[in-house]
C-alpha positions in Angstrom: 130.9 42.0 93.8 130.1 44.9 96.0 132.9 47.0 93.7 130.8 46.7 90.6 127.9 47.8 92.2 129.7 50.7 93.5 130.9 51.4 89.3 127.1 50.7 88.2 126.2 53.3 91.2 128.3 55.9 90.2 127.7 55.3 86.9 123.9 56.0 87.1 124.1 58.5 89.3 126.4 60.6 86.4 124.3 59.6 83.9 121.8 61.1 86.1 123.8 64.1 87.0 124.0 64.8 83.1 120.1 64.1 82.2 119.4 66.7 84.4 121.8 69.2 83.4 120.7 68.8 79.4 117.1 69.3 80.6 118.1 72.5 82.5 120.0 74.1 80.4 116.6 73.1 77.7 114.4 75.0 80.0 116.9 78.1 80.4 117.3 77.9 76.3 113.8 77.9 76.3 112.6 80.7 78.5 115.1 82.6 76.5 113.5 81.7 73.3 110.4 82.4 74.5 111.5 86.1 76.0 112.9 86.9 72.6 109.9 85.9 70.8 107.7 88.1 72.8 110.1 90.8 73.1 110.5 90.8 68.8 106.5 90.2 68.9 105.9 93.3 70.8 108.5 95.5 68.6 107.1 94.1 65.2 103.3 95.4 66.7 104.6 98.7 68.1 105.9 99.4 64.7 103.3 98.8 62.8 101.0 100.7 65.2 103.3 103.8 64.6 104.4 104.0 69.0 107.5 103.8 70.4 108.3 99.9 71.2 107.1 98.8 75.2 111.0 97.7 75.8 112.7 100.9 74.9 110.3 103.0 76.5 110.3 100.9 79.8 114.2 101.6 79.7 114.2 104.6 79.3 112.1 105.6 82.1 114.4 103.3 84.0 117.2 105.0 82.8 115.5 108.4 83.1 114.6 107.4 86.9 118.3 106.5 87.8 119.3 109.8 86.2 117.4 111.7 88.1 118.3 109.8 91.8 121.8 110.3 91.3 121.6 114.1 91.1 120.9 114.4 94.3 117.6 114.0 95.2 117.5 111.5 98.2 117.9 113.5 101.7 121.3 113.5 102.9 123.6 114.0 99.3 124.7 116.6 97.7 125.3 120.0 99.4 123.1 121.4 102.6 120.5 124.0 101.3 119.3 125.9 103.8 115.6 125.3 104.2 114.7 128.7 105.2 113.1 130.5 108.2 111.6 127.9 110.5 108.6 129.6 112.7 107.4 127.7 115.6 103.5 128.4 116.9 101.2 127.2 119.0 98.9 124.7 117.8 95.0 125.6 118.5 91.8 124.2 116.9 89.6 125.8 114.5 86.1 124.5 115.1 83.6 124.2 111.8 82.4 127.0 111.0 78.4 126.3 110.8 77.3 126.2 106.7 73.8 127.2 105.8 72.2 124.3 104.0 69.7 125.2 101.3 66.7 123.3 101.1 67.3 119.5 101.0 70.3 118.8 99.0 72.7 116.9 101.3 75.9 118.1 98.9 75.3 121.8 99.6 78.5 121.6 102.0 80.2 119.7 100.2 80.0 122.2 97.3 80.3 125.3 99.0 
């Protein structure tokens, strides 16, 4: 007895195992759907707007962006330019120089 229990066990437990696969790969199926719809959605309305579709011009300022970083400009690749004459000084303060304020007008600083 307690070896058909064990069969009826793993039984359920595939038919189980195989519900919840079907209803994953649904919801996967469906997201993708879903992003396509949009996706086509936004193209249709970018094209009959007269602009450049939102996906291609989010790529290409992706692919613009990567361009761009892998010339070189991150510290530390490429060659060593010299960065020119460095000049140490002393560091002082410069107090405020006192501004004469005309009449009342609190932005008379400010603007000068």
């Amino acid at each position: 007895m307690n070896g058909l229990f064990d069969f009826f066990a793993r039984l359920l437990r595939g038919v189980l195992k195989l519900a919840l696969g079907l209803m994953a790969l649904a919801f996967v199926l469906s997201l993708l759907l879903a992003t396509l719809v949009v996706v086509l959605g936004v193209s249709l309305w970018a094209l009959i707007t007269g602009r450049k579709p939102a996906p291609l011009v989010v790529f290409n300022r992706f692919r613009e962006t990567s361009q761009r970083y892998t010339q070189g400009v991150w510290p530390g690749r490429g060659p060593a330019q010299p960065m020119g004459d460095v000049v140490d000084v002393q560091a002082h303060e410069v107090p405020d120089a006192p501004v004469p304020r005309s009449g009342q007008d609190p932005m008379a600083r400010v603007i000068r």
